[in-house]
N, C-alpha and C positions, 0 to 999 in steps of 0.2 A: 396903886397897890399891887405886890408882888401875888401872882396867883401860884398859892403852894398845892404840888401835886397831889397831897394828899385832900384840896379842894374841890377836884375833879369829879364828878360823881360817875357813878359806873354807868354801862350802858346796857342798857335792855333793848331785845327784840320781842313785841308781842307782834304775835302773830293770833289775829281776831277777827271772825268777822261781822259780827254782834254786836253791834253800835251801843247797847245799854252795859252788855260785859265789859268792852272795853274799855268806855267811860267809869264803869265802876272798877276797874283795874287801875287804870290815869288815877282816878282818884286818892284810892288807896294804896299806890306808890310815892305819891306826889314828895319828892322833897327826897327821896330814896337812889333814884337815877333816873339817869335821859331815859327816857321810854320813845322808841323810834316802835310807831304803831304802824302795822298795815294789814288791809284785810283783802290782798288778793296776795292767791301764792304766786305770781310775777314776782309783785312789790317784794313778797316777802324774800325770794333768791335774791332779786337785785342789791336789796337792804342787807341780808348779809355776807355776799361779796363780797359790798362794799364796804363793811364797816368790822374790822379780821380788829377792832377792841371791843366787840360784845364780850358782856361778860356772864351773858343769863338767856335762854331764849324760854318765855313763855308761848307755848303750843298748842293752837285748836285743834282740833283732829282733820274737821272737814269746813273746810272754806265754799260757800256759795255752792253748795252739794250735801247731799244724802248720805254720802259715802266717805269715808277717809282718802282724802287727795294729799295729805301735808308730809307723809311719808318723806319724800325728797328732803323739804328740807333737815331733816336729820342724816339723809346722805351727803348733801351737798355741806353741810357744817364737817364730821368728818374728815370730807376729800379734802377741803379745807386746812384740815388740820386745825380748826378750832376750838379750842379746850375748854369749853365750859356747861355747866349745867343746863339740861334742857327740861323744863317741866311742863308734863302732858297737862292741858287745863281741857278738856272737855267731858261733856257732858256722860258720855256711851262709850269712848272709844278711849280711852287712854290705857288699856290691855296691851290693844293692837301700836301706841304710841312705846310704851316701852319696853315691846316687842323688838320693836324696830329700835331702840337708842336711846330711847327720853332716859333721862336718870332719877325724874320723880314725878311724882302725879301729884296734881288736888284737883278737887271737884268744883268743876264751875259753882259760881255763886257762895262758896265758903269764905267768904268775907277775909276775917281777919287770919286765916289757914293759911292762905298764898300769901298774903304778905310775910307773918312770921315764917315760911318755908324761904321765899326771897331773901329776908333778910338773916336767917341763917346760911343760906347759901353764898350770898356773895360777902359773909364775914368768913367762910373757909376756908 
């Protein structure tokens, strides 16, 4: 079978590091796009270095910390020249997320909110 481009599903970076959020995020994209998860911000640069077809980055504020560390990668997508949608998903901090770049917020744990924000976003 010929696989048509428009078969391809998009590519998502969640950046999480909340093993129940993120499985409830997996969840509730399921079937939507590749979801490339990682919950250390290493993973998260190296993943999107490497992968310049993301097309959505879902953003925790602060990774295995108290404090907002994830800042970069909203510079590092930029320097990139990356073009796509980033939305702040955390609990406290997503002010300071789209301070810095993020282009939309939702509140952790709003279920079906990020999804319909996802999926208006990557039909724009």
């Amino acid at each position: 079978m010929k696989e048509d481009k428009d078969d391809i599903l998009p590519i998502i970076l969640l950046v999480e590091d909340n093993d129940l959020v993120g499985k409830s995020i997996l969840d509730s994209l399921n079937g939507l796009a590749t979801i490339l998860w990682e919950t250390t911000l290493d993973g998260a640069i190296n993943t999107l270095v490497l992968n310049q077809g993301i097309k959505l980055i879902i953003l925790d504020a602060c990774l295995k910390s108290p404090i907002t560390n994830t800042l970069s990668i909203i510079q590092i997508a930029r320097e990139i020249d990356l073009q796509c949608p980033i939305i702040a998903n955390s609990t406290d901090f997503n002010e300071e997320l789209i301070a810095a770049g993020a282009t939309n917020s939702s509140k952790v744990k709003a279920g079906n909110d990020l999804k319909n924000l996802v999926i208006c976003l990557l039909n724009s």
